[in-house]
N, C-alpha and C positions, 0 to 999 in steps of 0.2 A: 665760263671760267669755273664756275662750282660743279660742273659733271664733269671737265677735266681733273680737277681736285679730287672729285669723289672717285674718279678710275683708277689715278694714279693710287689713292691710298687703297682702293681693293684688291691691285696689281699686287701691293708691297705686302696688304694685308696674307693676298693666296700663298703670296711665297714664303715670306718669314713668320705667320702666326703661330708656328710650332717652334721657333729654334728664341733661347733665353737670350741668346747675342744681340739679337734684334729688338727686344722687350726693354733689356739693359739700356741700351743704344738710346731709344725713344725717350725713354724716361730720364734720362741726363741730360739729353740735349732740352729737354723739357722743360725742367730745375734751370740752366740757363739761361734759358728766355726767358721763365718768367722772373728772374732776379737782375736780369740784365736790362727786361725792358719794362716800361712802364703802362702795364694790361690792366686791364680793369681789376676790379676787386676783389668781384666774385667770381671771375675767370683764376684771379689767380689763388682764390682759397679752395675752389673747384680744384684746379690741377697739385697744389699740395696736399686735398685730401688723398686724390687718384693715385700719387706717388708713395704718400705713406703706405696707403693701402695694400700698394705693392711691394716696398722693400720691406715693410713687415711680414709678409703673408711669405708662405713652404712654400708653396706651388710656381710662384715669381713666374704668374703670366697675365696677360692684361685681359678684360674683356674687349670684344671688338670694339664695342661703345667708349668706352675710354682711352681704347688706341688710335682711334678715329678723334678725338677731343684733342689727345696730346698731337696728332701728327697733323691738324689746325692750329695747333699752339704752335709748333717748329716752322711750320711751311704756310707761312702768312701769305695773302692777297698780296700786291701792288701795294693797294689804299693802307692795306694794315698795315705794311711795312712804314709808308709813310706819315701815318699817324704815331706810329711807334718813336719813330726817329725825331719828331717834333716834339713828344713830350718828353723823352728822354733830354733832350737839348733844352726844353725849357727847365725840364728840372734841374740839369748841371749849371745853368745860368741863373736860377735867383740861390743853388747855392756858392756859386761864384761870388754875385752879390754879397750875399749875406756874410761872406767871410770878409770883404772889403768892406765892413760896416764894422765888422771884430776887429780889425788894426789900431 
């Protein structure tokens, strides 16, 4: 599964590592996962650094190292997906909770 992953992203990396559309693209889809799901910590202050870094910066292109980070960020495992999906679910449930304790 991870030398699939790693072909596919050098596939995407040969084709689009010159064009801004594709850099754009990654990096948004990026910001939504990591706001959307519940990643770890330092994955997710990792990929807000890599993102500032980017929309700050003239040149607005990724290194391959941090396009390869974010495009494991967007395109989880299986298992990730499902670890993802559980904590997200347990966190909208004790805030469920927690609001049925505010009434």
């Amino acid at each position: 599964m991870n030398k699939e992953r790693h072909r596919k992203f050098d596939k995407w990396w040969k084709t689009n590592h010159h064009y801004k559309i594709a850099h754009r693209w990654l990096v948004k889809h990026s910001k939504r996962c990591a706001h959307n799901y519940h990643i770890a910590p330092e994955q997710f202050d990792h990929a807000i650094s890599v993102m500032k870094r980017y929309n700050s910066g003239v040149y607005k292109r990724l290194t391959k190292a941090d396009a390869y980070f974010l495009w494991r960020l967007t395109h989880p495992t299986i298992n990730e997906r499902r670890e993802r999906l559980l904590a997200s679910a347990a966190f909208f449930e004790s805030v469920a909770d927690h609001s049925k304790f505010q009434k």
